[in-house]
N, C-alpha and C positions, 0 to 999 in steps of 0.2 A: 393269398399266401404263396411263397414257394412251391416250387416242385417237390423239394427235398421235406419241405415243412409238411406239406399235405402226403407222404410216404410217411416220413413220423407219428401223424397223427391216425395213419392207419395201421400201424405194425409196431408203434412203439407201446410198451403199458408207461413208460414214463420215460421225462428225462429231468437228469439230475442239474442240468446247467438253466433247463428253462426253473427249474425250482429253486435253484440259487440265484434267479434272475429276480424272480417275483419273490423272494422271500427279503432283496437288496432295496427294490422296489416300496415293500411297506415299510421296510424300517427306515428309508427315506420319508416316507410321510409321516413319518413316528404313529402308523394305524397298528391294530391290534386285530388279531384274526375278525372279532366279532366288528369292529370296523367296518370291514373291509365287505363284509356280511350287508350292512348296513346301507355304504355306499354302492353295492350292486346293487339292492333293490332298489336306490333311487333312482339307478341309471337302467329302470328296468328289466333287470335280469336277475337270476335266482342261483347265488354260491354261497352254500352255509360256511362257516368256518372249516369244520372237518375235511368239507370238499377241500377246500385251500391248503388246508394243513395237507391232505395227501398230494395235490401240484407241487406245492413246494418241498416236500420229499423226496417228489420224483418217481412214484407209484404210480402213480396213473398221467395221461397225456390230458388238459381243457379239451373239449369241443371248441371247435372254429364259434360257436355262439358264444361260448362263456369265456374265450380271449378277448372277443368283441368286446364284452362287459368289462373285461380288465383294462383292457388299454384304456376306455373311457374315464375307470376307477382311477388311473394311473395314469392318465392324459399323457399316453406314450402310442404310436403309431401298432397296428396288426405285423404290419410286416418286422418291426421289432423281434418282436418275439418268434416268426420264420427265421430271422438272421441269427436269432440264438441258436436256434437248433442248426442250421447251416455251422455253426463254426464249432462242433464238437467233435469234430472229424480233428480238431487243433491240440483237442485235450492232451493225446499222448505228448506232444513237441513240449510241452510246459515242467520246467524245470523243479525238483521237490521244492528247493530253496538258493538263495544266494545271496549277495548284498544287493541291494533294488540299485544302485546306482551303477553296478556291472552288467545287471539284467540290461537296462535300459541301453548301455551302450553296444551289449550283445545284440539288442535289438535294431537300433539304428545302423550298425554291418549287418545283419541279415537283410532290411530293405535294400541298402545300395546293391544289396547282389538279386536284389530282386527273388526272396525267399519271404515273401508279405505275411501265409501263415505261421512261419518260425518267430517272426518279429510279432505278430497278434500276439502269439502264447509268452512271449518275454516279458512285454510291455504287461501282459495281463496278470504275471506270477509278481511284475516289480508293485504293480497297483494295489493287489491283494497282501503284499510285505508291509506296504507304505501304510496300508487302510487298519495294519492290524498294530501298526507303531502307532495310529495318533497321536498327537498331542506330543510326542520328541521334538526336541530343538530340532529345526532343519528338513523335516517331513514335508511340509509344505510346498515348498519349493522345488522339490522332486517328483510329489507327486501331480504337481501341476505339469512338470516337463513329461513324466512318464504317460498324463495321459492324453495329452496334444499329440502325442508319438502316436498313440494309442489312437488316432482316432486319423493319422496317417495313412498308418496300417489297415482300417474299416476301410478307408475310401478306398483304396489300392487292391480291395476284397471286394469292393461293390456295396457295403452294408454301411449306407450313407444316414439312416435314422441313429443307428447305434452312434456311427461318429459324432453326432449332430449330440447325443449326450451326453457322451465324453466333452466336448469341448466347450458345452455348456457346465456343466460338472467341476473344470477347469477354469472357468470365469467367475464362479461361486467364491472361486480363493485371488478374486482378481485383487485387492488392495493386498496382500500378503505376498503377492508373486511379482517378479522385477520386471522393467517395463521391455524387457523383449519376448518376456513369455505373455506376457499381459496380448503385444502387439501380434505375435505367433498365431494365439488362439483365435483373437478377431480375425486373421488374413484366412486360417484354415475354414472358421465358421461360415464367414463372408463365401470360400471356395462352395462348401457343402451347399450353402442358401441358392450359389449359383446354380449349380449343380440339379438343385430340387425345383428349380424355375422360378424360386421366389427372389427376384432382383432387385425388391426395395430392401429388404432387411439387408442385400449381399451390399448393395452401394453403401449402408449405413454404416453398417462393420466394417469395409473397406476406406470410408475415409473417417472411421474413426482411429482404424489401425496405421493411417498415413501422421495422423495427429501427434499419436503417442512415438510413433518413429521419429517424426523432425522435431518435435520439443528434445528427445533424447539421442537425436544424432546417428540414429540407427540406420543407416543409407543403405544397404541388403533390404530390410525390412519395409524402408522407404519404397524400393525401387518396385518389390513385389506387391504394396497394396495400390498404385498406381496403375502395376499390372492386372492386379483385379480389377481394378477401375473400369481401365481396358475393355477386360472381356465380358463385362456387363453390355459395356456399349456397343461390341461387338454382335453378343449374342442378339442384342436388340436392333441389328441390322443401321446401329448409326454409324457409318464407315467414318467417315470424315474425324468426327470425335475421337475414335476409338485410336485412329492411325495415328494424332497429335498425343494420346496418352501414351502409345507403347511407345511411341518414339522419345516421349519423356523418361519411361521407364529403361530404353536401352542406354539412355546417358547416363542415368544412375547405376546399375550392372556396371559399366564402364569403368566408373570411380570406385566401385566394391570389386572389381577383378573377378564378377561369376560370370566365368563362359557359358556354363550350362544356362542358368536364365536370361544370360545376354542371347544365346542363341535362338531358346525357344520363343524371347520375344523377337526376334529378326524375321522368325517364321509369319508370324504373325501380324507383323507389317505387311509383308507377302500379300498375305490373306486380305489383308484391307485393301490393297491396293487393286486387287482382283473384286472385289466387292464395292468399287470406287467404279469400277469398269476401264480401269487401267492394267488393262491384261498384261500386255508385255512387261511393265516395270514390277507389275505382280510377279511373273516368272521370272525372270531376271533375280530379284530377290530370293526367291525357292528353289532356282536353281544353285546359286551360293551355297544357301543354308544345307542343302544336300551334302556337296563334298565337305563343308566344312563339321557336318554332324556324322559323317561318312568319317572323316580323317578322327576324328574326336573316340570316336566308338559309342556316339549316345545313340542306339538303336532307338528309341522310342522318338529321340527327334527327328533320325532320317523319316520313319514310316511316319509320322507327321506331316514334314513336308514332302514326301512323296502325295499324299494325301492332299494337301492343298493344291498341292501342282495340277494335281486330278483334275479337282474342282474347275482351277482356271481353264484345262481344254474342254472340259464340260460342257462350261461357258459360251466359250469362242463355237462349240459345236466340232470340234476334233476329237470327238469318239473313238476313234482306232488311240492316240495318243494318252488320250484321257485312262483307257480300258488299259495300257501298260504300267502306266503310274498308279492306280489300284491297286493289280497285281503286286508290283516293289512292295506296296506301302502294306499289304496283306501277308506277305512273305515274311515279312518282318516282324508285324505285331499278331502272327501267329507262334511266336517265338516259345519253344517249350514250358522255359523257367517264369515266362511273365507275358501273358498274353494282353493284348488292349481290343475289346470287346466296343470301344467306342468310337475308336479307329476302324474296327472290324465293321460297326454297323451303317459307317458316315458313308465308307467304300463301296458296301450293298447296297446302299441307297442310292449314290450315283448311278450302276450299273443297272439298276432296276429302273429309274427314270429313264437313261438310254435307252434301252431296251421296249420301255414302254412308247418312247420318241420314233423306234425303228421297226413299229411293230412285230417287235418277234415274240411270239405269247411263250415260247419255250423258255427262253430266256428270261423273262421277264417274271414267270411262274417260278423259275429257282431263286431269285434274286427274291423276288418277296419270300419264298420260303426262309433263304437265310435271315432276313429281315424280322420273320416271328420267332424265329430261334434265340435270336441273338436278345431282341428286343424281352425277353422274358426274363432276362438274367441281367437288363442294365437299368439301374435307377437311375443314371445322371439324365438330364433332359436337356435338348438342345434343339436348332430350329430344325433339322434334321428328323429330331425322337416327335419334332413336335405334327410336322407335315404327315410324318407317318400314321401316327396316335389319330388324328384327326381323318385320316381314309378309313383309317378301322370302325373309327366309330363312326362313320356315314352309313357302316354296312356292310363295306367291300371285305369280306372275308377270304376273299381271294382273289386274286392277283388277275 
């Protein structure tokens, strides 16, 4: 579990959002306290009804054992229920009431300004409006968009199990929802699957999401499950592939007029081409995408490609040039209002492999330090999380 989770479970007597969590939980399964009784003892473990009735009140905090037994009960991940408690610190932001379809657009301007927990508590007040109209003409459709939103907002927070049930939650109403939100939830789901390392289910969702886009015309939606495509075969190191998809996907952008994703995948060529072992036409490309994310104002794309840029003198072994392009790319997405922790960790990770290339143990000892820091606080997985993950577990608990 978390840090914050394991501090809860020391000092809290309860929390009221992990018992609105699991009390949402069995009335999904339509269980009944003595249920739920029933199915922990199968899953070998011991919670009477009462016990649950006091969780779900919010009087007392589960044991780290008797979550074990829940999430089995509830075939929901452990770290779920850390990310509940993680997002209570939101509660205050959540509005008494409003109409769910102002919420939700309150919400979608709070992310562009990159305010993710004000957007979590919007999207969360529209969901709970939406869940307690059921059955109104017209709910459906709202609450399918409120919580694709909603599960925006998770991943932008880090809490990628929770998104993953939003938008699963969200496909439940997939014949009742129109086919851009249909195509939405797949491209998000497919992101989160990438994200969690599991790249069969993210490739399935992504060219199912490409499906429902060109039967319906939807060329935005087209151009990004292509781009998922992409970054599957990116992350799985097929350069070649990945560079003919994005270059599919920036001609699409093109014909939908999104600079934003026309840019970020220009980056991303970038990156294949360096991964192609075509340094120069790699940089060349990253170096564009800079001033042109630079003149644009999208921070999160410069430190990006600062980031790639890294990589490639990495590569080539220009370490003084590489260690400047970190820094840009760290400057940036250390950014007060919206930090990027995955940009932050890719960066440590070059600097710690130099480091380790140039024998310097000093160097090399804080770079893995930033490395467990960071790494504690990022679920997305990448080859990156995954190089790392894999020294740890050999042994090397220190750098």
């Amino acid at each position: 579990m978390g840090a914050r989770a394991q501090q809860a479970d020391a000092s809290l007597k309860g929390s009221v959002r992990l018992g609105s969590y699991l009390r949402r939980l069995r009335s999904g399964y339509g269980y009944s306290l003595r249920r739920v009784e029933e199915r922990a003892r199968a899953e070998g473990g011991e919670i009477d009804n009462s016990q649950l009735s006091r969780y779900e009140k919010g009087i007392c905090y589960p044991s780290f054992d008797k979550l074990r037994v829940l999430a089995n009960v509830f075939n929901v991940s452990i770290q779920s229920f850390s990310d509940i408690v993680d997002l209570e610190e939101y509660e205050a932001l959540k509005p008494e009431s409003g109409a769910p379809n102002e919420l939700i657009d309150h919400g979608v301007s709070a992310m562009k300004a990159g305010d993710n927990g004000r957007a979590f508590a919007l999207f969360e007040r529209a969901i709970e409006l939406l869940l307690d109209a059921e059955g109104v003409a017209g709910t459906e459709e709202l609450l399918g968009l409120a919580r694709i939103n909603q599960s925006a907002a998770l991943i932008r927070l880090g809490k990628l199990a929770l998104a993953e049930q939003e938008l699963r939650a969200a496909l439940r109403l997939a014949q009742r929802l129109e086919p851009s939100l249909q195509a939405r939830a797949l491209l998000a789901l497919a992101g989160t699957h990438a994200d969690q390392g599991d790249y069969f289910l993210s490739e399935i969702e992504a060219d199912r999401a490409y499906q429902i886009a060109r039967e319906h015309s939807l060329t935005r939606l087209a151009a990004k499950a292509v781009g998922a495509q992409a970054r599957v075969l990116l992350d799985k190191c097929r350069h070649a592939e990945a560079l003919e998809r994005y270059r599919e996907a920036a001609r699409l952008h093109v014909d939908c007029g999104d600079g934003y994703e026309g840019l970020r995948t220009k980056i991303m060529t970038g990156a294949c081409y360096v991964g192609l072992g075509k340094s120069r036409e790699g940089m060349r490309v990253l170096r564009e995408t800079l001033t042109e994310a630079r003149a644009a104002g999208h921070r999160r794309l410069e430190a990006l490609a600062w980031s790639n840029l890294g990589e490639a003198y990495y590569r080539t072994g220009d370490y003084p040039r590489a260690r400047g392009c970190f820094r840009e790319s760290d400057g940036l997405a250390l950014h007060a209002s919206a930090k990027h922790p995955d940009l932050l960790f890719i960066n440590a990770y070059y600097e710690w492999r130099m480091a380790a290339g140039e024998a310097n143990p000093t160097r090399e000892k804080i770079a893995f330090g930033r490395l467990k820091a960071l790494r504690s606080s990022l679920e997305r997985r990448f080859p990156e999380v995954e190089a790392f993950d894999e020294y740890v577990e050999r042994g090397h608990g220190h750098a």
